[in-house]
N, C-alpha and C positions, 0 to 999 in steps of 0.2 A: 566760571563758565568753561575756561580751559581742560581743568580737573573733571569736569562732566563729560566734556569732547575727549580726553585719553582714554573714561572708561566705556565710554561707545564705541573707541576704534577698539579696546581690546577687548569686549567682549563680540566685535562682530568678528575681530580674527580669531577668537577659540574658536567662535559659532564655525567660521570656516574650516578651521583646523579639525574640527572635530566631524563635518559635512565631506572631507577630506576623505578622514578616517573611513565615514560609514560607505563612502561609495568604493573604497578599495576593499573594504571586506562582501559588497556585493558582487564583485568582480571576480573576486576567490572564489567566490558559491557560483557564478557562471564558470568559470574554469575548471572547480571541480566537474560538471559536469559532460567537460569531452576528455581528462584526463582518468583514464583507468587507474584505478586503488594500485595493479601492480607497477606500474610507470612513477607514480608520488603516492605513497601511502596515506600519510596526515593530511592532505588538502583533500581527504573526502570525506574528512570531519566536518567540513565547511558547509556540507550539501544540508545536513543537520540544524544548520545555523538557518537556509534562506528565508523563510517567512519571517525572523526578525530580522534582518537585514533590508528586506524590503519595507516592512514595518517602519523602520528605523530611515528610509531615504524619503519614505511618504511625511514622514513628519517635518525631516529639514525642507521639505516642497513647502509646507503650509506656512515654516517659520517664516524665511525667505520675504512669503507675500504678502509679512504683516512686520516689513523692513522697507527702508528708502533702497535698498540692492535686491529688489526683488528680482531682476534678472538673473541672480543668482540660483533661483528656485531651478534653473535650466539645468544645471550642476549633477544633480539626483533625478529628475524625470530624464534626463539623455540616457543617464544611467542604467535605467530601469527597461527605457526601448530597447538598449543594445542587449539589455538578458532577459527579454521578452520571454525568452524560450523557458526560460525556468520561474517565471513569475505567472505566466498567464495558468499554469496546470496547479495554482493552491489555493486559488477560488474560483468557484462559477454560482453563475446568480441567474437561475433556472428556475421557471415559478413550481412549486409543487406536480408534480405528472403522478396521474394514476398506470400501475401495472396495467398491460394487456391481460383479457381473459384469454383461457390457452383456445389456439384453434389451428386449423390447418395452414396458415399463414403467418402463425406468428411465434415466436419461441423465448421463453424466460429460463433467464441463468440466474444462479445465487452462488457465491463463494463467499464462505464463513468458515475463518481460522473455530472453532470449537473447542480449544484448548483441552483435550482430552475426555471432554466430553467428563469434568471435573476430577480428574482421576488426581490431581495434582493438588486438587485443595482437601489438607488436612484439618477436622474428619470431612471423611467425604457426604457430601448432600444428594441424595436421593431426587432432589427436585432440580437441580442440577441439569443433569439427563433428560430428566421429565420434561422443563421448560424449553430446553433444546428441541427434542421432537416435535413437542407443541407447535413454536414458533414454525416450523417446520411441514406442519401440517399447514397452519393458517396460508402460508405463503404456495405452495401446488404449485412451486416450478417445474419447468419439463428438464432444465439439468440442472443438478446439484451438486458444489464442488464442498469438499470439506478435509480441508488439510487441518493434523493434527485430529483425525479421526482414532476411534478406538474401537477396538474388536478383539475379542478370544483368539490368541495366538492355536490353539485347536480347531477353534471354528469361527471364520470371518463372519459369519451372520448371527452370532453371538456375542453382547447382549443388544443391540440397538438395532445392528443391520436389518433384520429379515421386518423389524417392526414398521422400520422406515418405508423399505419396501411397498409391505402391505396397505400401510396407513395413505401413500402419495402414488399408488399406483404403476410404481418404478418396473420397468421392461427387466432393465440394464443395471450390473453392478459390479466394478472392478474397484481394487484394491491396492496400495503400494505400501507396503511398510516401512517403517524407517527405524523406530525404533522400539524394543522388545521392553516390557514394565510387568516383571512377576511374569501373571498369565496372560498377561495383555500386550496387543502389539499397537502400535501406534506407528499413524502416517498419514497419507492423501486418499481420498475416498471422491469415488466420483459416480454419480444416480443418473441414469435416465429414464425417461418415456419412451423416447427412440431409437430404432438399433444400432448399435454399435457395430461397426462394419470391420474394423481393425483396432489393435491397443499393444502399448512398448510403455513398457518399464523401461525409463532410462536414465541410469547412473549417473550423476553428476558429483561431488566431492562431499566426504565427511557424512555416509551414508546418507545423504540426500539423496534423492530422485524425484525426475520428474513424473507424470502418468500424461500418456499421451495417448488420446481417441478420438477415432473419424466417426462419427455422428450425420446420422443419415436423417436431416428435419423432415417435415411432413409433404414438404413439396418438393423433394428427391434429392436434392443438393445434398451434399458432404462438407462438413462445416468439421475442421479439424481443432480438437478442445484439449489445452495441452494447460494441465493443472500446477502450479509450482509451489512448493514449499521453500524459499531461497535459507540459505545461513543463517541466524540468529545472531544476536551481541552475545549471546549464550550466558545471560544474566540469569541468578538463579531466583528466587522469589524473595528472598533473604535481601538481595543484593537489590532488588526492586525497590522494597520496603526501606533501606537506609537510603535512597536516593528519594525517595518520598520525602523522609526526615531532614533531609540538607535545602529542599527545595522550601519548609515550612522556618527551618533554625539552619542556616548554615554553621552554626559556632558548637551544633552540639555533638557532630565528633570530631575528635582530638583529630581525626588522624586524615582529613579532608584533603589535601594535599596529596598522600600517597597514594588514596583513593583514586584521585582524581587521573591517577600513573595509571592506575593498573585501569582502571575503566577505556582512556585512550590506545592505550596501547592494546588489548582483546577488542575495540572498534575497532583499531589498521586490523586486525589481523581477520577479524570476520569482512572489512570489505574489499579486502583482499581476493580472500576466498567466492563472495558472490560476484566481483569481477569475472574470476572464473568460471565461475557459472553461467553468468548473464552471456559470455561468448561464445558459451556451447548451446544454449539455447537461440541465440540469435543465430546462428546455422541454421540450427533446425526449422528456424521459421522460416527461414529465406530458404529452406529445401521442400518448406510442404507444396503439394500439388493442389491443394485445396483451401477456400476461404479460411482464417484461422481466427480462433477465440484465445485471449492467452490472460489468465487467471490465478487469483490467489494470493499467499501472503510472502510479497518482496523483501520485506523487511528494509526498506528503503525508501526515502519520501520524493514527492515530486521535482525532477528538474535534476535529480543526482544519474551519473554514470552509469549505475544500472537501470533505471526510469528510462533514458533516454535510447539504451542499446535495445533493450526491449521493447520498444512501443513503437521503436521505427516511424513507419510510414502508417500504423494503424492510430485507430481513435480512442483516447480514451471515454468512455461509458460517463467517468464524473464528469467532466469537462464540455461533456456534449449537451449531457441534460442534470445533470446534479446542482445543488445550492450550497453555499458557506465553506467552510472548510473541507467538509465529508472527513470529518476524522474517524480512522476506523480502529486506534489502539486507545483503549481506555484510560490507560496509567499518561503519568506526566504530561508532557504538552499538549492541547488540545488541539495543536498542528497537525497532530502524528497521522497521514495518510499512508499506510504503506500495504492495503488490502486494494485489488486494484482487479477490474474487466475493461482488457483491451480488444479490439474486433477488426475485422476487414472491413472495410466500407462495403464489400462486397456480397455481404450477408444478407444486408439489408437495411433500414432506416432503426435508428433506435428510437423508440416511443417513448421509453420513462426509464429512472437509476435513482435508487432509493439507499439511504445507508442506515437504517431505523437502529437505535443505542440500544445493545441489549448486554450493559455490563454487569448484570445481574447471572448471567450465565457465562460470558467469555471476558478474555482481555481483550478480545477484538470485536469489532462492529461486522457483523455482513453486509454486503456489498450487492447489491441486487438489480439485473436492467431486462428489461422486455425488447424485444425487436420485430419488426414485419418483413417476414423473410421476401426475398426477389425469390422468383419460382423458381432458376437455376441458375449455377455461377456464370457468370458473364468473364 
């Protein structure tokens, strides 16, 4: 009996030791996310980690309650209240919402990473392209944002633009480049129905830029829609695909370990860089004169440093009305939300946020929300 009583106490002190553990690496992922990437670089590695870490304090919650120390269960739910801030934005449990039809009161956004509109997948598919427009067609938003867009460095409404155009009715079409492939340039593309009253091209690091336009909705307001393409881990597809293969066999490259260097250290160093970013864009938000929409692919998940500089005091779109996770990066975890519509409250009521899987054409999901505009900015 003795012998049974020692391994009860010490399997409930690993159980604790280990309860221990998980609620200090929660802690790290709430801390990454008021410490900027340039002030501690590797703690925003951490930001990476929060949906299993929270995963991981929900479970010591359940063990706890099916123990004579259930008080214990208090240890991880405290936990979790105090990083609310970075827990509540990686699920939302929204019943299905239908898009608004477009009308003089109401206004649908879409941003969809495109990934070059397949320029990238060797040989290239022809239906690719095609399926992109399609989806594109089906969906008749009145703005469409589309970073990682492609177009004839000769002529920007060649080959996709002028068809998109045509096909959805678009008034408005501005362009930001980023980076040049053969005859083709690549960058953020952004569509409208409505006029475009003003637009800046504006440079942010490592030839990124952001596109920034005032958009005149139907009921006169000026709704400022500033598009972002943030830093990449700047992973090649190569380098995708052996991280695939570790995730299925970790034993089957030799060289896992060194890997594991070089991948950590090109993370410090791109969230380094979108730190940078995120601070010049968080100016700009807090300078515009007008309700603002702020869109596109962060390359950052919820609850992290730049998530949080960004989104300030406005709403995010998932969080309001989305369900589940909203993953919108196809490859590896199914956590990965880093496709994001944040908005003023001041725009208007959002009705519906869809993020429908289309990994058949991108690595990214589109991200899509409806709203019922207030007549003018308050």
């Amino acid at each position: 009996m003795q012998a049974w009583q020692g391994i009860r106490t010490v399997v409930r002190n690993s159980l604790l030791l280990a309860n221990l553990l998980a609620i200090g690496w929660l802690l790290a992922c709430f801390w990454a996310s008021f410490i900027s990437a340039l002030s501690i670089s590797n703690l925003a590695l951490f930001s990476l980690t929060t949906p299993f870490a929270v995963f991981i304090n929900i479970i010591f919650i359940v063990l706890w309650l099916f123990t004579s120390k259930k008080y214990r269960a208090f240890l991880s739910l405290t936990t979790i209240l105090i990083a609310h801030s970075i827990v509540l934005p990686l699920f939302a449990f929204h019943s299905p919402t239908v898009q608004l039809a477009s009308s003089d009161t109401s206004c649908s956004i879409m941003s969809w990473n495109v990934h070059g509109l397949g320029v990238y997948t060797v040989p290239f598919k022809k239906s690719v392209p095609e399926g992109i427009q399609d989806f594109i067609e089906q969906q008749q938003v009145d703005v469409l944002c589309l970073p990682e867009f492609r177009c004839l460095a000769s002529n920007q409404l060649k080959p996709y633009t002028q068809s998109i155009i045509n096909k959805n009715g678009y008034k408005e079409f501005r362009f930001v480049a980023a980076h040049k492939i053969g005859t083709y340039l690549t960058g953020t593309a952004l569509f409208s129905k409505y006029p475009i009253k003003h637009f800046e091209e504006i440079d942010l690091t490592d030839n990124d830029a952001l596109l920034l336009a005032d958009v005149q909705m139907p009921t006169k307001q000026i709704v400022r829609v500033i598009v972002l393409h943030l830093i990449t881990f700047g992973l090649s597809d190569a380098e995708k695909k052996n991280i695939q293969v570790l995730k299925k066999d970790f034993n089957k490259l030799g060289y896992t370990y060194q890997y594991a260097r070089l991948f950590i250290n090109r993370f410090a160093i791109a969230y380094k860089n979108r730190a940078m970013q995120a601070s010049k864009i968080k100016e700009l938000i807090a300078a515009s004169p007008y309700p603002t929409v702020v869109c596109g692919d962060f390359n950052d998940l919820p609850g992290s440093f730049v998530y949080k500089a960004l989104k300030g005091d406005m709403l995010d779109a998932f969080v309001e009305k989305g369900s589940g996770f909203g993953r919108t990066y196809n490859l590896f975890s199914p956590t990965l939300r880093i496709d994001y519509i944040f908005y003023d409250y001041r725009i208007g009521d959002i009705q519906s946020f869809d993020c429908p899987k289309m990994a058949t054409y991108s690595d990214h999901n589109p991200v899509i929300a409806s709203f019922k505009l207030v007549a003018q900015s308050q």
